[in-house]
FIVO-436631 format. One record per residue: residue in one letter; x, y, z of N, C-alpha, C in turn. Coordinates in steps of 0.2 Angstrom, whole numbers, plus 5000, padded with zeros to 4 digits. Example, Ala and Ser with C-alpha at 12.3 -4.5 7.8 and 13.67 -1.06 7.14 Angstrom:
2
A506649725039506249785039506649845039
S506449895035506849955036506450005039
END
This chain:
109
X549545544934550345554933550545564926
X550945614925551145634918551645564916
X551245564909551845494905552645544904
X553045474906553745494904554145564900
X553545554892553645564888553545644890
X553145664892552645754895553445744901
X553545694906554145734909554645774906
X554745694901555545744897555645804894
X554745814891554945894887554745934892
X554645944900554445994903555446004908
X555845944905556245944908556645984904
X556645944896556946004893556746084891
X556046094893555746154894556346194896
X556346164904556646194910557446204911
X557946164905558446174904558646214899
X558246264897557946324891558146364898
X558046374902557946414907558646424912
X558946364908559646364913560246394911
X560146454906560846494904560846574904
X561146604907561046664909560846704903
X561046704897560846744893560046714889
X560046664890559346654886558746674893
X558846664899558446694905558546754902
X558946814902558746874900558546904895
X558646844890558146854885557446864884
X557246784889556446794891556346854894
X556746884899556546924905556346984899
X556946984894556747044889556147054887
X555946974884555246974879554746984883
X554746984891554146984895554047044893
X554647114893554347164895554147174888
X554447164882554047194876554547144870
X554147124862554247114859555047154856
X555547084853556147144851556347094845
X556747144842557047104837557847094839
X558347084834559047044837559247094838
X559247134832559847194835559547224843
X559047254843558847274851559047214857
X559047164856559247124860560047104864
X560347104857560947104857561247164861
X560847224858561047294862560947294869
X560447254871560247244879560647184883
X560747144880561147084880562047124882
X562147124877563147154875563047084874
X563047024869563246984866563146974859
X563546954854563546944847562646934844
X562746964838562346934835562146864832
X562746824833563046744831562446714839
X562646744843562546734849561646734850
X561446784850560846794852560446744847
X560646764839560246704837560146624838
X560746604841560946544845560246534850
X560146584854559946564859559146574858
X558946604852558246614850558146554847
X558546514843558446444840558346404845
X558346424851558646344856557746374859
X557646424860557046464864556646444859
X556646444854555946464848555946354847
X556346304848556246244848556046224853
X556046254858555546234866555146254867
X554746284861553946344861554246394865
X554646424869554646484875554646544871
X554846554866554846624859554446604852
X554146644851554046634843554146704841
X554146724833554246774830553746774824
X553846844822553246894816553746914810
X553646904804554046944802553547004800
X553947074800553847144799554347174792
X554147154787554547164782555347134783
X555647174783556447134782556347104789
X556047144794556247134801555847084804
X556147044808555946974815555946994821
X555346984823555047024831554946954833
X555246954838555346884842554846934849
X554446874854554146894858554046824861
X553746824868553546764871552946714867
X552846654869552646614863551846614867
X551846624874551046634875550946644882
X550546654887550546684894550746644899
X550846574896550846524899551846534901
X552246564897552746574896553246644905
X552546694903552446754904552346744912
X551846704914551546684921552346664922
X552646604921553146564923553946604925
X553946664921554246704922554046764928
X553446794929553346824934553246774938
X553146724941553146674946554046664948
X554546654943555346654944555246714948
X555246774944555446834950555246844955
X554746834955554146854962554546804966
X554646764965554946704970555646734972
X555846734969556646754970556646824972
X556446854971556146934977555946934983
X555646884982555446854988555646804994
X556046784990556646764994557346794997
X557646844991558046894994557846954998
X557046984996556847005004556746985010
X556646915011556346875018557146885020
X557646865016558446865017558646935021
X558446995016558847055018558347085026
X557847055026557347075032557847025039
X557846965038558346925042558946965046
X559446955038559947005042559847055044
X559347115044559247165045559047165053
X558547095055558347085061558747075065
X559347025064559746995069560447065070
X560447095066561047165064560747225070
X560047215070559647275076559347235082
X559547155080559047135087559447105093
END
């Protein structure tokens, strides 16, 4: 059994996970390293913002970054992050197809 202490950081792991922009942030970094301005451009939220939410992902290990001369390349912090995110999708894909197959059953049966 995991001690108390491995609960609460996989709890607060998981509340990393519970705000719309920081999810679409990972979903960003799965598909490739970016920096703030590219993010923010894919986002539509502040630069104030985004950096916000990289503080809060880069404290939970889910991001880490490179510097690139003046420039910060933020990317996923390791595949363990990566898997967690392809396993959200796939699930949720997979529940809205079992969904639209349902309806579609009962709409022609």
């Amino acid at each position: 059994m995991l001690s108390d202490d491995s609960i609460s950081k996989i709890v607060s792991s998981i509340n990393s996970f519970n705000e719309l922009t920081r999810l679409k942030i990972l979903f960003l970094l799965k598909d490739s390293p970016a920096n703030v301005k590219e993010l923010q451009k894919l986002t539509s939220r502040s630069q104030s913002a985004i950096s916000h939410h990289l503080a809060v992902l880069r404290s939970e290990n889910l991001v880490k970054y490179e510097k690139d001369g003046r420039n910060i390349i933020y990317s996923l912090s390791d595949r363990h992050i990566y898997e967690i995110l392809s396993s959200l999708r796939e699930h949720v894909l997979e529940k809205n197809n079992s969904m639209i197959d349902e309806v579609y059953s009962n709409e022609n049966g």
